[in-house]
N, C-alpha and C positions, 0 to 999 in steps of 0.2 A: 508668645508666638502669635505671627499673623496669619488668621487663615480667610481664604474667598472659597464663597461655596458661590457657586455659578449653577443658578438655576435653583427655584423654590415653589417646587412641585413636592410632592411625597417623597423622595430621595431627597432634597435639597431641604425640606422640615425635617427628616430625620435625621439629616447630617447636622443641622443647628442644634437639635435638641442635645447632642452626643459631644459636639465639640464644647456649648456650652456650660454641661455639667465639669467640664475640665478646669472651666474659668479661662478658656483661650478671649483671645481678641476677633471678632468675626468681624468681618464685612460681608454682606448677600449682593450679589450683584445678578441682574435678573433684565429683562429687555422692555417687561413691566412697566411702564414708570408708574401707574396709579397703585403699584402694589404697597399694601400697609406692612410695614418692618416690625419685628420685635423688637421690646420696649428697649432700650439702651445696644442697640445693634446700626452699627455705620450700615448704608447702601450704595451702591454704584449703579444705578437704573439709566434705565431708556438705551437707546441704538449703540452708545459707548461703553456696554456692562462689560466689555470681552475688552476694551484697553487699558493699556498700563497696568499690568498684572506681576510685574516682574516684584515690586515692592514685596508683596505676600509671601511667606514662609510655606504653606502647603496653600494650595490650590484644588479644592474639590469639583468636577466636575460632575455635572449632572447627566443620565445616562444618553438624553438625547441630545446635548451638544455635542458636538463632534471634535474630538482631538483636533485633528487638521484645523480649524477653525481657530481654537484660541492659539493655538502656533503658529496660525499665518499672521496675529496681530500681536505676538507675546513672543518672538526669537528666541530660544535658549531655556525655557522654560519648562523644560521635557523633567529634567526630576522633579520638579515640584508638583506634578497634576494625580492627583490619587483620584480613588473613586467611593463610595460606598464599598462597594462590593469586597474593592482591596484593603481597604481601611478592616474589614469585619473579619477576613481572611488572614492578614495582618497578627491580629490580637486573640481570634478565635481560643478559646480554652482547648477545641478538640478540634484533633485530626480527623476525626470522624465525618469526613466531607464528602457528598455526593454533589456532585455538578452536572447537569442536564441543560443542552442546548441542543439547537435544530429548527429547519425551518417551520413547521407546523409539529402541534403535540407534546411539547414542551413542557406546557401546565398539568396534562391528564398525566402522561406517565410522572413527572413530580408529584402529583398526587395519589397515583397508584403506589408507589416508592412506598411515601410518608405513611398511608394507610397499611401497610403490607408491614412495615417495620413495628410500626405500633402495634397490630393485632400482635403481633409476636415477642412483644412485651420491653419495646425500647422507647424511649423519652427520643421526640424528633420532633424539630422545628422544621415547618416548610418556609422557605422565603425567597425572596429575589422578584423577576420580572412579575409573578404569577401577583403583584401589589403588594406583598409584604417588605418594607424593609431590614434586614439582617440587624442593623445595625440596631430597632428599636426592641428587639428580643435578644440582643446579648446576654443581657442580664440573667436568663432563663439558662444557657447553657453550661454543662459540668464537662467533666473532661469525658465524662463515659454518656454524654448524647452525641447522636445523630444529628446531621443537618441535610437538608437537601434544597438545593438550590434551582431555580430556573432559571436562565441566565440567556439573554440576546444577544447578538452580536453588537447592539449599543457598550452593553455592559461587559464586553469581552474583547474590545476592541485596543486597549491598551491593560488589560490585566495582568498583571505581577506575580500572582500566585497560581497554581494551581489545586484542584482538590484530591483529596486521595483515590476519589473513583470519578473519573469522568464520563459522560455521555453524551454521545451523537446523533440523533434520530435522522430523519427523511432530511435531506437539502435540497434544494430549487434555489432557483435565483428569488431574490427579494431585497427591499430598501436598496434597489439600484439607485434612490434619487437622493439617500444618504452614503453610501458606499460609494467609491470612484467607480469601482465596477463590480464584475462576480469574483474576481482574482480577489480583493483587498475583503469581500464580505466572506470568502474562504477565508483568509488571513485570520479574522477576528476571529471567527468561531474557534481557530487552530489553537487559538490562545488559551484554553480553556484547558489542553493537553503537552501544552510546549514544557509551563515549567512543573510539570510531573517527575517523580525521579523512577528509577529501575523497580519498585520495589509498591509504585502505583499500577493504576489500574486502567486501561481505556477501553469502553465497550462501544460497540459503532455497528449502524445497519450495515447487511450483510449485502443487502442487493445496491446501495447506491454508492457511485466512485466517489462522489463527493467527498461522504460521511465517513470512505473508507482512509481519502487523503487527509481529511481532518485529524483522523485520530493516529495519522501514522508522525505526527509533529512528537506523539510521546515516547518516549526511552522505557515505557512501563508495558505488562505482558499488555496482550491485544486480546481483547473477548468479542465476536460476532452474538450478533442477536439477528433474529429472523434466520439463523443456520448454526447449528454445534458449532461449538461449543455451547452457548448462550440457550436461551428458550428459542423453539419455532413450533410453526404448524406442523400436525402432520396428518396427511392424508385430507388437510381443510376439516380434520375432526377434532384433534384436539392438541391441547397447549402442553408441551413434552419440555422438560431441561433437566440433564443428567439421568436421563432413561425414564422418568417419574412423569405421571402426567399427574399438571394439574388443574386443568379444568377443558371440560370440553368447548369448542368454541358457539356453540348454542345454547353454553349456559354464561355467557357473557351479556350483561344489558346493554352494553355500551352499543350504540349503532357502527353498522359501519365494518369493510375488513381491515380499514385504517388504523383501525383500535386495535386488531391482532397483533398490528407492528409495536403499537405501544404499552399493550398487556405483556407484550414478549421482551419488549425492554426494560421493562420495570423488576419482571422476573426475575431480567441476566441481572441488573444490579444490585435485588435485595440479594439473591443470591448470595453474591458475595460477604453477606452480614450474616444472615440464616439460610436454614433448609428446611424452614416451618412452611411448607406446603399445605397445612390447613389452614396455615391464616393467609395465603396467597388465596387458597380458592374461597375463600370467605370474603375476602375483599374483590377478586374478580366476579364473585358471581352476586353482588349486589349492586356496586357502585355504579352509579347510572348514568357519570359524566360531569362535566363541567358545565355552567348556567355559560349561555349561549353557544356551545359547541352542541349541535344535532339537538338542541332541546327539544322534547316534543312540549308544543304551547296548549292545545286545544282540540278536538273535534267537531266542526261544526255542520249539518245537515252530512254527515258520512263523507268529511273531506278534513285532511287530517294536517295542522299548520305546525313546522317545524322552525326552532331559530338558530341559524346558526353564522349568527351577525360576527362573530370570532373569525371565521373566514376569510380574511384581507386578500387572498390571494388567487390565481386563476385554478392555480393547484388544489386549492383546500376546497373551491367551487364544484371540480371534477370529484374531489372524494368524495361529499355529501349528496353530488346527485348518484353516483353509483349505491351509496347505502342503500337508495328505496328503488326497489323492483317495479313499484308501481306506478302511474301515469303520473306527468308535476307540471306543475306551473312553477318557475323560477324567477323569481326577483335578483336580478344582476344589475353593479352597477354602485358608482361611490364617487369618490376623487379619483385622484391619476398617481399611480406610483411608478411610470411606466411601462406598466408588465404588457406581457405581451395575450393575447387573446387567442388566437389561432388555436391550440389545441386545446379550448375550453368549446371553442365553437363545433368545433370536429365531433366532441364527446355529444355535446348538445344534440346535432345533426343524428348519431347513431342513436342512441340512450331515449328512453321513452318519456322524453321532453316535450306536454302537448301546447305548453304557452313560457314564454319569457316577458316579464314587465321589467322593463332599462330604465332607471334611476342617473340621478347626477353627473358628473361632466362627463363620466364614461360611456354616457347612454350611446352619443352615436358611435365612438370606439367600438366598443361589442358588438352593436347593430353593422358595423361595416364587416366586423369577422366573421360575424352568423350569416349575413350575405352571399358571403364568402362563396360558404358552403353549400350555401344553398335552402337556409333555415329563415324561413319568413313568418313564422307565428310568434311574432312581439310586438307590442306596445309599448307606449310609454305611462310610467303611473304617477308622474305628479310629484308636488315638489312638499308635500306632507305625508306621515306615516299612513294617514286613515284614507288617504286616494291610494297608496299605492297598494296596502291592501284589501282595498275595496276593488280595485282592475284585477288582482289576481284571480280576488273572488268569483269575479266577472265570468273566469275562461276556467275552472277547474268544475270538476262532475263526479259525482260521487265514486268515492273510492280514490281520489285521489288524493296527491300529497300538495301543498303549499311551500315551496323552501325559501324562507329569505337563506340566501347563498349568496353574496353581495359580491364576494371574489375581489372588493377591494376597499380600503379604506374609507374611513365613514365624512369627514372633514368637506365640510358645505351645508350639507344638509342637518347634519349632527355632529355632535359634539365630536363624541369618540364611538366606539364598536358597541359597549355596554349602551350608551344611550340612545342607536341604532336600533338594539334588541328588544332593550325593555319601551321605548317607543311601539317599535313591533308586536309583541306582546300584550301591549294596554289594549291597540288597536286589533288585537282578534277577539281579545277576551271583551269588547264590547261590540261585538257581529251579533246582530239577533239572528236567532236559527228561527228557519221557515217553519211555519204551524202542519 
């Protein structure tokens, strides 16, 4: 058997490692050309890796090429394209599958899930978008584990299977510049619940139409979360599902009321496996989050730097400033994904925003939304981590907060969001504090 794994990133190594123990025939084909190949492995490199693709018996796509893309130069090649995800889904020993998508929160509730399930005495693999690939922890699962999945609309865009319990969290528009539009980035994520049968599970946020059309793609019951059936707040005091509270919401670490939506969906799904409510409130009332979502980094001269370089979006921007009550300097500002800025600017304007420092190509973008409105306290911080927060430095006063909130992709100036963060991060934790 011929197979092309397109694309040889972490999905595209793990897909090698996996076909190769089979003894298939691989070709890697990648856009790369100085990429170094495994030792007796054919390659297809540079600008032509997406032609003449028909030869190949399966076809692995990697999650950030885009379908549409090797179809517009590969006709007729539609059964041959799998993916990681399908391939894992595929051969899976266990039905035991939870699946979590949505446009922010994705990781922390798959990670609440994972932890929630384990205190309560089950064998779970977490994997998927959160950088694990599925397919290099096979080998670990029985037919009586858990899996829980985080899953994009990259990786959901042409999916074949679906899992026993799926989930929906918050939608907004996003990856409008890989999507044709918001209609086809619904599409994907619907994929997640389509091929569900009567006898699976879809649980979906209560308040967004999005999350609600998404999940209605499935034939299996429907569970709200953030409203009964599922977990919700109540009274803004505490975390209720099936009359039982279990934990209040001030004993949650996680910042944020962002995090209620995602404590309440982690809830509604373990739910479905157990009704061990001590190990739910023992993993909500310690777990502290995910490294660069809300991280606190530092305190320095009684102003306090937070990272939450995870942010790609103008939505995840508005959530992280609302978590802190107290005065911020905001770092906004990346590449260009399209998004739109106007009701980040809005939030800015009300919300106790005393400086904004505008980063990378989006700087004047946001500076023309914040105009907008009428919000003129930004600058700009330079095209290194240790200038821009050094200009933050500049304008915050004790008692405040620092937020890199980037509200978009990291691409220019850094690598990716992690290299964003932990950049950000070197550069506070070398501030000398004043004597």
């Amino acid at each position: 058997m011929k197979i092309a794994i397109l694309g040889f990133g972490i999905e595209g190594q793990s897909a090698y490692r996996y076909y190769r123990d089979q003894g298939t025939d691989i070709t890697i084909c990648d856009m790369n050309e100085a990429l170094e190949l495994p030792e007796g492995v054919h390659g297809k490199l540079g600008e032509g890796y997406l032609q003449d693709l028909s030869e190949f018996d399966v076809i692995l796509r990697t999650a950030s090429i885009n379908p549409t893309t090797i179809l517009a130069a590969n006709a007729g090649i539609e059964s041959k394209i799998t993916t990681v995800v399908n391939e894992f889904l595929r051969v899976c020993p266990t039905k035991n599958i939870i699946g979590v998508t949505g446009t922010k929160g994705k990781g922390t509730t798959s990670t609440l899930i994972t932890k929630i399930l384990e205190a309560s005495g089950h064998q779970v693999l977490l994997a998927g978008n959160i950088g694990i690939s599925p397919l290099d922890s096979l080998h670990l699962v029985t037919p009586e584990s858990w899996v829980v999945l985080e899953l994009s609309s990259f990786q959901l865009a042409d999916l074949q299977h679906s899992p026993h319990i799926s989930v929906c969290l918050m939608i907004a528009p996003e990856h409008l510049n890989w999507h044709i539009d918001m209609e086809d980035y619904i599409r994907a994520k619907a994929q997640l619940f389509a091929h569900q049968n009567a006898h699976d599970i879809a649980i979906y946020f209560a308040d967004n139409e999005y999350s609600h059309d998404i999940a209605s793609a499935s034939p299996g019951a429907k569970i709200t979360y953030y409203a009964p059936p599922g977990a919700f707040v109540r009274g803004r005091e505490e975390i209720i599902i099936d009359e039982k509270v279990v934990c209040r919401v001030d004993e949650l670490k996680m910042l944020g009321e962002h995090n209620w939506q995602n404590a309440c969906a982690a809830i509604t799904a373990a739910w479905q496996v157990t009704k061990d409510v001590a190990a739910m409130h023992q993993v909500l009332t310690t777990f502290t989050g995910l490294e660069h979502r809300l991280e606190f980094v530092r305190t320095v001269d009684d102003v306090a730097y937070y990272d939450d370089s995870f942010g790609t979006m103008p939505e995840a921007a508005e959530v992280a400033i609302q978590a802190f009550t107290q005065p911020k300097v905001v770092i906004l500002g990346g590449s260009d994904k399209g998004a739109s800025f106007d009701g980040l600017a809005a939030q800015i304007k009300q919300a106790q925003v005393r400086h904004v420092v505008l980063i990378g190509v989006t700087a004047a973008i946001i500076q023309a939304a914040l105009e907008k409105v009428g919000f003129t306290d930004f600058s700009e911080g330079g095209t290194t981590m240790r200038s821009i927060v050094a200009e933050a430095r500049k304008y915050a006063q004790p008692g405040d907060v620092v937020l890199l909130a980037p509200a978009c992709a990291s691409f220019g100036l850094f690598r990716d969001y992690k290299d964003r963060g932990e950049q950000f991060k070197a550069a506070v934790q070398a501030l000398p504090a004043d004597d």
